[in-house]
N, C-alpha and C positions, 0 to 999 in steps of 0.2 A: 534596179539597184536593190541587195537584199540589206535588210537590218546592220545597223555599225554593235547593236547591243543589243544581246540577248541571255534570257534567260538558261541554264544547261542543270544536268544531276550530276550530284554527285559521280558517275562512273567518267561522266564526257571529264570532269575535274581529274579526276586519277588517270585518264587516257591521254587527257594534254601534258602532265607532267612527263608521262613516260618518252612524251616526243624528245627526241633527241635535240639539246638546247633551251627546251625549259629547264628554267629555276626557281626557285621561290623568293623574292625580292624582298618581301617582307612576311615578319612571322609576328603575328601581335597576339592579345588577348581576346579579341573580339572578330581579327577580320585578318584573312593571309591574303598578298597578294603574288599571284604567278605570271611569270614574263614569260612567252615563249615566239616559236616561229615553226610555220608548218607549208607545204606547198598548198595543202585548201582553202586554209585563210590569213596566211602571211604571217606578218605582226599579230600577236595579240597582247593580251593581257585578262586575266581568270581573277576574280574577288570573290570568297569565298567566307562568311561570315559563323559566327557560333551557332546559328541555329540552323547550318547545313545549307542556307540559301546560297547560289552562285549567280555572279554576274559575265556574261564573258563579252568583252567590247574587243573588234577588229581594229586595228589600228591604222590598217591598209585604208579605210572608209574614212578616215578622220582628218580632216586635212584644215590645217591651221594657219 
């Protein structure tokens, strides 16, 4: 089973946008969050902070 959360750059952040069906969910001062869906890794979700760091959590791995 690979990772539910990982680290990505800035470019993997502007490439998941461009997938068809992300959005950007929230725009704040400090931290964006983007909602998408892809056939590599399904659900996700992208957290992306002011000083450039991103977060990206699968949400296919997350089971509640």
């Amino acid at each position: 089973m690979s990772k539910s959360v990982e680290v990505i750059t800035p470019e993997t952040v502007a490439d998941f946008l461009a997938e068809q069906g992300s959005e950007l969910i929230f725009e704040g001062n400090q931290i964006n969050v983007i909602k998408g869906k892809n056939e590599e890794c399904g659900d996700f979700l992208v957290i992306n902070n002011a000083l450039g760091e991103n977060l990206f959590i699968k949400l296919s791995y997350i089971v509640l």
